[in-house]
C-alpha positions as CSV (number, residue, x, y, z in Angstrom):
1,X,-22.0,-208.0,16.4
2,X,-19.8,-205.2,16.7
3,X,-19.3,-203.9,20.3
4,X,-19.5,-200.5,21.2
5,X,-21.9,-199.3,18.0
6,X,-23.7,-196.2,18.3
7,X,-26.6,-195.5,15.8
8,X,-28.0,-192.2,14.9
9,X,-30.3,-190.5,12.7
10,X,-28.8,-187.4,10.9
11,X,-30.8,-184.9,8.8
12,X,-28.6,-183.6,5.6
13,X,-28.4,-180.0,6.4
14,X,-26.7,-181.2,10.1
15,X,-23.9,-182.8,9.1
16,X,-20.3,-181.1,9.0
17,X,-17.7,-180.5,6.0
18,X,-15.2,-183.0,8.3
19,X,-19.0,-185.6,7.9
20,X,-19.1,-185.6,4.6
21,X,-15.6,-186.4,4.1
22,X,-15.7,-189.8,6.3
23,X,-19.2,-190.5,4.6
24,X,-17.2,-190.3,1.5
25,X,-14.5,-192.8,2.8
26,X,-16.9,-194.8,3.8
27,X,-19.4,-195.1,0.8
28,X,-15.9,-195.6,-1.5
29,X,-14.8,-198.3,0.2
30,X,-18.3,-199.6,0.0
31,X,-18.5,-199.1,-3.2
32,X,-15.4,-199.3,-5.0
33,X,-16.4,-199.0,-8.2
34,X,-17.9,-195.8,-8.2
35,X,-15.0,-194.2,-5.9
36,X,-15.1,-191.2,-8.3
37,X,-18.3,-190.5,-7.4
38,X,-17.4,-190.0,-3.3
39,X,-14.3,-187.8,-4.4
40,X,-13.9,-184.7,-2.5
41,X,-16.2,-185.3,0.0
42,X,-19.1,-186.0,-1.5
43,X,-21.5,-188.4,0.4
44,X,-24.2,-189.0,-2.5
45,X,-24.4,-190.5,-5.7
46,X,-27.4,-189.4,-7.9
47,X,-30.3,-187.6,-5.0
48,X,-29.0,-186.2,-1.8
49,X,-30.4,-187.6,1.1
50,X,-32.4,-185.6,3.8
51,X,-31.6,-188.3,6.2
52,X,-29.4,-190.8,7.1
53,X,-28.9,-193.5,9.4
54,X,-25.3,-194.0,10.5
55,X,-24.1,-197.0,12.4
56,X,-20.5,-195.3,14.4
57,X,-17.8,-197.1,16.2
58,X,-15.8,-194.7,17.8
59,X,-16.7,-191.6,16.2
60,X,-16.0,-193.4,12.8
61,X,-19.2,-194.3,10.9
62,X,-19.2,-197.7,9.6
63,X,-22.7,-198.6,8.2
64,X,-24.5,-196.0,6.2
65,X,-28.3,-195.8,4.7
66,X,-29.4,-192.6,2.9
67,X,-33.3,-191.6,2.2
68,X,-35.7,-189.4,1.1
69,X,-39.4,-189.6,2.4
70,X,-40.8,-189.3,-0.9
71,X,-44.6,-189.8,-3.0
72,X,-44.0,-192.9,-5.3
73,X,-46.7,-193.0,-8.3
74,X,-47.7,-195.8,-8.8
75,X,-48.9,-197.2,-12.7
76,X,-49.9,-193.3,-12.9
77,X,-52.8,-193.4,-10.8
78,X,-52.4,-193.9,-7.2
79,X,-49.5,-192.2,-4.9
80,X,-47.8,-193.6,-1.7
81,X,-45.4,-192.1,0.7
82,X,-42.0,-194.2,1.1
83,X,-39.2,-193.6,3.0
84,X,-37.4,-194.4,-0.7
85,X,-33.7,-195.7,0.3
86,X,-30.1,-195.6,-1.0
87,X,-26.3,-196.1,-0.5
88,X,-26.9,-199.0,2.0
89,X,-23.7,-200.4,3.1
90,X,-21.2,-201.7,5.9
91,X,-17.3,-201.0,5.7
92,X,-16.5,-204.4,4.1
93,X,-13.8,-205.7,7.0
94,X,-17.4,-205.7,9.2
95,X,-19.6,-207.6,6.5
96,X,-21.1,-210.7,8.4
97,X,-21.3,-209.3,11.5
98,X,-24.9,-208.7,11.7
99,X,-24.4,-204.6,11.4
100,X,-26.0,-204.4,8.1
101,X,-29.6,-206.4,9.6
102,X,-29.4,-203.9,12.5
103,X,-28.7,-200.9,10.1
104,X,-31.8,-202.0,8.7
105,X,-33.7,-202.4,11.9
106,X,-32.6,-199.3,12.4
107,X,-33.4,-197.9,9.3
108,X,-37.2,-199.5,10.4
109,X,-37.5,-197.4,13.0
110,X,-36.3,-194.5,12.2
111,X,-39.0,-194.7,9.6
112,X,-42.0,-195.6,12.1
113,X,-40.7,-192.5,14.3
114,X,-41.1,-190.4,11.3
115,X,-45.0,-191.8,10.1
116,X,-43.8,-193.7,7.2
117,X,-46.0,-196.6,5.8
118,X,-43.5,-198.4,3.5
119,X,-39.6,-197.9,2.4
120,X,-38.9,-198.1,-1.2
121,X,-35.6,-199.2,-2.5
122,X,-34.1,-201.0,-5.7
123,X,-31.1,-202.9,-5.7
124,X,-28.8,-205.6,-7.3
125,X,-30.2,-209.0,-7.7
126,X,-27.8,-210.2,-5.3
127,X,-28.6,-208.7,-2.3
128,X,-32.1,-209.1,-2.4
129,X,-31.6,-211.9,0.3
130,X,-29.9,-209.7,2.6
131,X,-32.8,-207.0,2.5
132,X,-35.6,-209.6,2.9
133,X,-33.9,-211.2,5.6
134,X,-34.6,-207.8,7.3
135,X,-37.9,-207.8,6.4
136,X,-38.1,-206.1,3.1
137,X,-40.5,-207.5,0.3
138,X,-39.9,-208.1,-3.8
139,X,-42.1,-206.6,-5.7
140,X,-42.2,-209.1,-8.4
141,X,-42.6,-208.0,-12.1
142,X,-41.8,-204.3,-10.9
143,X,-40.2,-201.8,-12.9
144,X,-39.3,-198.5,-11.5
145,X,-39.5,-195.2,-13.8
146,X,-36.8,-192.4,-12.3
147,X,-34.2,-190.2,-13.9
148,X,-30.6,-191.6,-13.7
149,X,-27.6,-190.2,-13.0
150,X,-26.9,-188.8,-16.1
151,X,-29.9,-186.6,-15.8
152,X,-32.6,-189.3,-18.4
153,X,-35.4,-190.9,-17.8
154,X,-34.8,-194.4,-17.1
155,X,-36.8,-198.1,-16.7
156,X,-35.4,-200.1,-14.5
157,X,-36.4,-203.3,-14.4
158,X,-34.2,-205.0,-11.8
159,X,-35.6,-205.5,-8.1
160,X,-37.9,-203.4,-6.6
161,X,-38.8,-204.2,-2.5
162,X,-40.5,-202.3,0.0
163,X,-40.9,-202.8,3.5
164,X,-44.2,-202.5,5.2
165,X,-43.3,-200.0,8.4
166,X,-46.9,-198.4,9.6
167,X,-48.9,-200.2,7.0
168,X,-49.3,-203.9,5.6
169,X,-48.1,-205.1,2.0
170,X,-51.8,-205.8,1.0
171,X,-52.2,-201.7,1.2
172,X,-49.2,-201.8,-1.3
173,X,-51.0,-200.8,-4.4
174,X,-51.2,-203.3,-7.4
175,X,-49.5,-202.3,-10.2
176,X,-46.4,-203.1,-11.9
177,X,-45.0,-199.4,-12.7
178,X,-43.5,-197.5,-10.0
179,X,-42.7,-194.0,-10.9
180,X,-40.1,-192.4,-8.8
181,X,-39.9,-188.9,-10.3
182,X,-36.1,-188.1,-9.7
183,X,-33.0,-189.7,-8.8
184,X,-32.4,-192.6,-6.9
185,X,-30.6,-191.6,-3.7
């Protein structure tokens, strides 16, 4: 691990012009492929966050997670508050160094601190590992209902995990539709 690391929780109405900007850096080089989207300092891709959790070696941030505490519905009849999570990453020349399982741990209690019983996130099928390793859970057979990016409703049917924080996964509620009315952070 990464010496000198300094973690913090920012709220979105906190952080500075000259913030965004390295956010930006950051979240292109994490994700390449969508480096448009982080142009002129812009540190979001489809929701904004109202919090992050920033991992910072000198003054520099290097591991990013965005959320929203938000109400999930869930198969249209139940509701459940999730911290619901996005643009999880670690400046690639760090990856294996055990920043990204501490942003997480992080993330974890930064979540407890605030009262929340579960996180939400979906992701690519290939870093389910990583997120289970910190203690996140598949929801098998789960498809999420939200509104892309391009402003329509969309099914996604990829992974769906949640990690228990103030609650257990038997309170999870059955169901194989999770409606996440807006955009994915």
């Amino acid at each position: 691990m990464m010496a000198g690391l300094v973690w913090t929780l920012r709220w979105e109405a906190d952080l500075s012009r000259d913030e965004h900007d390295a956010l930006a850096t950051l979240l292109s080089c994490i994700y390449p492929e969508h480096h448009a989207t982080f142009a002129e300092g812009r540190s979001w891709s489809g929701a904004r966050p109202e919090g992050r959790v920033i991992g910072y070696s000198e003054d520099r941030p290097v591991a990013h997670l965005g959320f929203i505490r938000r109400t999930l519905r869930i198969n249209e009849d139940s509701s459940l508050l999730v911290g619901d999570v996005g643009l999880v990453g670690v400046e690639p020349s760090l990856h294996g160094s055990g920043i990204g399982l501490r942003l997480l741990e992080e993330a974890s209690t930064s979540f407890h601190n605030l009262a929340l019983p579960f996180g939400f996130l979906t992701c690519r099928p290939s870093v389910v590992p990583f997120y289970e390793r910190g203690g996140w859970k598949e929801l098998p057979g789960q498809a999420t209902r939200m509104i892309d990016n391009d402003l329509q409703p969309e099914t996604y049917t990829g992974p769906a995990l949640a990690l228990p924080v103030l609650a257990s996964m038997s309170e999870w509620p059955s169901g194989q539709t999770v409606i996440r009315d807006g955009l994915e952070v």
